[in-house]
C-alpha positions as CSV (number, residue, x, y, z in Angstrom):
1,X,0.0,0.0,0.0
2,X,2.9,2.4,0.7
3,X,4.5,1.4,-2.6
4,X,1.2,2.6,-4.5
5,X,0.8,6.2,-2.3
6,X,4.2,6.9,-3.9
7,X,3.5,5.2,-6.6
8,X,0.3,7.6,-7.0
9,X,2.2,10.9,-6.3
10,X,4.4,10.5,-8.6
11,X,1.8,10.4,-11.3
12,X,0.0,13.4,-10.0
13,X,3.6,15.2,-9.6
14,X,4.5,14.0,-13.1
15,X,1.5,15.6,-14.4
16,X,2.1,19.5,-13.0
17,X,2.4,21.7,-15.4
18,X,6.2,22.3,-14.0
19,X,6.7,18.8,-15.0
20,X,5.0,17.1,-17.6
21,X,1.7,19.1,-18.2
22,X,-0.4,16.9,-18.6
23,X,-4.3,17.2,-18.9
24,X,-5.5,13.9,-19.6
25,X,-4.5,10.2,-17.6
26,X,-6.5,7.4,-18.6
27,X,-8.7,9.5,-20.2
28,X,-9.4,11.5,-16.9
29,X,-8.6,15.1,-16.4
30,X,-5.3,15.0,-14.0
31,X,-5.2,16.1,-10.6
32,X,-4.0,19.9,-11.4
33,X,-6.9,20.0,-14.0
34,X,-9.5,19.6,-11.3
35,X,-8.6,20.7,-8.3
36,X,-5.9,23.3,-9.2
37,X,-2.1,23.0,-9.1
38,X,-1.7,24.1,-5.4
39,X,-4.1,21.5,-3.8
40,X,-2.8,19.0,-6.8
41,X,1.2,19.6,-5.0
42,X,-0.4,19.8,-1.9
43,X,-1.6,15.9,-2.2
44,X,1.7,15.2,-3.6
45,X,3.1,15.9,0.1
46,X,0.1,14.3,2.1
47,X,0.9,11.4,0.1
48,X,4.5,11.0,0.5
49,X,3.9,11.2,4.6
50,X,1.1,9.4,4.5
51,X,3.4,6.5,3.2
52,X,5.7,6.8,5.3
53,X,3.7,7.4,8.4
54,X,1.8,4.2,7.5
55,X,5.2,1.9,7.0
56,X,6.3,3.0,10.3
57,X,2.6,2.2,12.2
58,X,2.5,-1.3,14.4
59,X,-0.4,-1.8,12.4
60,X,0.6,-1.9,8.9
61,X,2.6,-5.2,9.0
62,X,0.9,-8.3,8.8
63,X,0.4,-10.4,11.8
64,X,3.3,-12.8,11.7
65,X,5.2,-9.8,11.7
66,X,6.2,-7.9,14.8
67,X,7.5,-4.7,14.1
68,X,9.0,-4.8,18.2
69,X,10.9,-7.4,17.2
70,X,12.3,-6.5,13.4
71,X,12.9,-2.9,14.2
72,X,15.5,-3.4,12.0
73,X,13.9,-4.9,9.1
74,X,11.5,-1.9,9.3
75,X,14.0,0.7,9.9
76,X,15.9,-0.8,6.4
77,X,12.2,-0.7,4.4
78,X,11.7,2.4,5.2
79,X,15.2,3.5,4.0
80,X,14.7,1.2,0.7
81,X,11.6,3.5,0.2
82,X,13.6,6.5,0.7
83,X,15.9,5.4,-1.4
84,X,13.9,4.4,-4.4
85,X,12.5,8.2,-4.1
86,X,14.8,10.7,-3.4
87,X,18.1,11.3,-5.5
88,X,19.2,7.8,-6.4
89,X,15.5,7.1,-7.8
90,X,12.3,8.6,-9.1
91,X,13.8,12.3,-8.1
92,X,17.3,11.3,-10.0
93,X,14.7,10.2,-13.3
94,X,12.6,12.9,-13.3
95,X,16.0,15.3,-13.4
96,X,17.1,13.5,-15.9
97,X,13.4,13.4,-17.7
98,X,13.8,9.8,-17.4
99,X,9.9,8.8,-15.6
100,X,9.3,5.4,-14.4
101,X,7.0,3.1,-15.3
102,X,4.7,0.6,-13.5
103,X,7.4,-1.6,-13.1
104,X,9.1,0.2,-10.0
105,X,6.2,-0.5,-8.1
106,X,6.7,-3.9,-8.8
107,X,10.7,-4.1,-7.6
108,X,10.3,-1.9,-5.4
109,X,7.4,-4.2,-3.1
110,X,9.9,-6.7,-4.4
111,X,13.5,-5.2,-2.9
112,X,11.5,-4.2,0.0
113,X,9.8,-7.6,0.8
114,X,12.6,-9.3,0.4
115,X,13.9,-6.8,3.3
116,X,11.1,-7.4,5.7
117,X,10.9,-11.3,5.2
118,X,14.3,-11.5,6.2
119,X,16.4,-12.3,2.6
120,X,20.2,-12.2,3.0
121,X,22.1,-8.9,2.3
122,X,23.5,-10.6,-0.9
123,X,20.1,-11.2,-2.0
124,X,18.6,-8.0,-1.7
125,X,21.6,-6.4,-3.4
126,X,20.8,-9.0,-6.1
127,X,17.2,-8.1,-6.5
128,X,18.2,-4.0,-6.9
129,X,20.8,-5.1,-9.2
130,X,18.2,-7.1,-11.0
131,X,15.9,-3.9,-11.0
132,X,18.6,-1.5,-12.0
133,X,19.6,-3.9,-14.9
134,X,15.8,-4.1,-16.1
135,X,14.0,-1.0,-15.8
136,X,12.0,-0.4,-18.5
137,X,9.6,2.5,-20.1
138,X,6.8,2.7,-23.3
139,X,9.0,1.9,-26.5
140,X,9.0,5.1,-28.7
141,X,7.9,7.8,-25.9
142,X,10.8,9.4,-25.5
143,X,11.6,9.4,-28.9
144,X,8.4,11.1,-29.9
145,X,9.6,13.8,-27.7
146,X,12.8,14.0,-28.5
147,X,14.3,12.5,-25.0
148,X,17.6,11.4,-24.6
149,X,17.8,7.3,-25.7
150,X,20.2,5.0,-26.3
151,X,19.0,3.7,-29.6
152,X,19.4,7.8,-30.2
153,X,23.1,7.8,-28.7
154,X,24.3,4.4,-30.2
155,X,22.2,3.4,-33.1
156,X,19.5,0.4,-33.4
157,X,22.2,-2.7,-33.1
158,X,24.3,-1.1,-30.3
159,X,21.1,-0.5,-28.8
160,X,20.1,-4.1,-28.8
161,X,23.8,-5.3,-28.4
162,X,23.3,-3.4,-25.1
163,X,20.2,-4.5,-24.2
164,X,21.4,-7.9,-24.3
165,X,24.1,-7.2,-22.1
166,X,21.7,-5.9,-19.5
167,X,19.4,-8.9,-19.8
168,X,22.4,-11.1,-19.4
169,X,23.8,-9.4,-16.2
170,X,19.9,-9.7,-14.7
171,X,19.7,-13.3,-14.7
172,X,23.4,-13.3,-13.4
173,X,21.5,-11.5,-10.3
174,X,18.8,-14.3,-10.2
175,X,21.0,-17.5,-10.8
176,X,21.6,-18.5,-7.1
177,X,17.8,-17.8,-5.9
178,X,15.2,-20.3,-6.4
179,X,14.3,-21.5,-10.2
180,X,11.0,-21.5,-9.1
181,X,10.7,-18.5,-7.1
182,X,12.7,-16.1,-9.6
183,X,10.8,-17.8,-12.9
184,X,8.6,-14.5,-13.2
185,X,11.3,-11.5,-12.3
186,X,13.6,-14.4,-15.6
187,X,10.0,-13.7,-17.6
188,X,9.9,-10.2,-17.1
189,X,13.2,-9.0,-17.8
190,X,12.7,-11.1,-21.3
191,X,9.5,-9.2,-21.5
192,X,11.2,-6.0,-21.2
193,X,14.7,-7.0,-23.5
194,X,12.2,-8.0,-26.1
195,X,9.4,-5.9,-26.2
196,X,8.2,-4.1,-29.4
197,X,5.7,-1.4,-27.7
């Protein structure tokens, strides 16, 4: 739930007209549109604390869970979130006009579950290595707007000669975890390498 008030700012903050301008998502008038650009940054903020007032609640964690006993473990998700928003994440990509998709939300609950269930240091820095290694975005977007890419920088074969790379060193990242267990994250990053929209 955190994962998605985050998840849901950064849509609304993507869509000020500082930003993106953006009237229309999902064929809805944004946030700005309808209730004005101060109350639309002023959810942006309620949001953000909310999600981090709610990871930090006794109540937010699931029963077999005892946030007493893992302060750690929720001290570390709570960092991971941090993390994934401020300057080495969705800040550092919106500088850089570089705006995440719907995956994040996925590695992110992913990185971060693996936290609070108690996966080995390794492992986590696996799984963000993994999610470094695959992040993906809407094939032609950026070109259509003349954002920075790499099939723009290197030309279509680099580009996929790279992109190959990157798929290879993500299943690196996922070799010593369960076959079973890391059979969708091996799907996905083939989804992304290999998808044509």
């Amino acid at each position: 739930m955190q994962v998605e008030m985050v998840h849901t700012m950064s849509l609304v903050h993507d869509d000020l007209p500082c930003m993106e301008d953006d009237h229309l998502r999902r064929g809805k008038p944004t946030c700005h549109i309808v209730y004005g650009e101060p109350i639309a940054a002023l959810t942006c903020d309620s949001l953000l604390a909310l999600a981090f007032q709610h990871m930090a609640s006794v109540n937010s964690y699931p029963p077999d869970i005892d946030p007493d006993k893992h302060t750690a473990r929720v001290v570390c998700v709570i960092d991971e979130l941090a993390r994934c928003i401020g300057s080495e994440g969705l800040v550092a990509g919106q500088v850089s006009r570089l705006i995440y998709s719907d995956f994040v939300t996925q590695i992110v609950q992913l990185v971060m579950g693996a936290i609070i269930g108690g996966g080995s240091d390794d492992q986590i820095e696996r799984l963000r290595k993994y999610s470094s290694e695959e992040l993906g975005k809407t094939a032609g977007k950026d070109s259509a707007s003349d954002k920075t890419t790499y099939q723009n920088l290197l030309g279509l074969e680099k580009s996929w000669e790279f992109a190959e790379n990157l798929l290879c060193d993500a299943k690196e990242q996922l070799a010593d975890f369960d076959k079973h267990k890391a059979a969708p994250l091996l799907s996905l990053a083939d989804y992304i390498a290999y998808r044509q929209n």
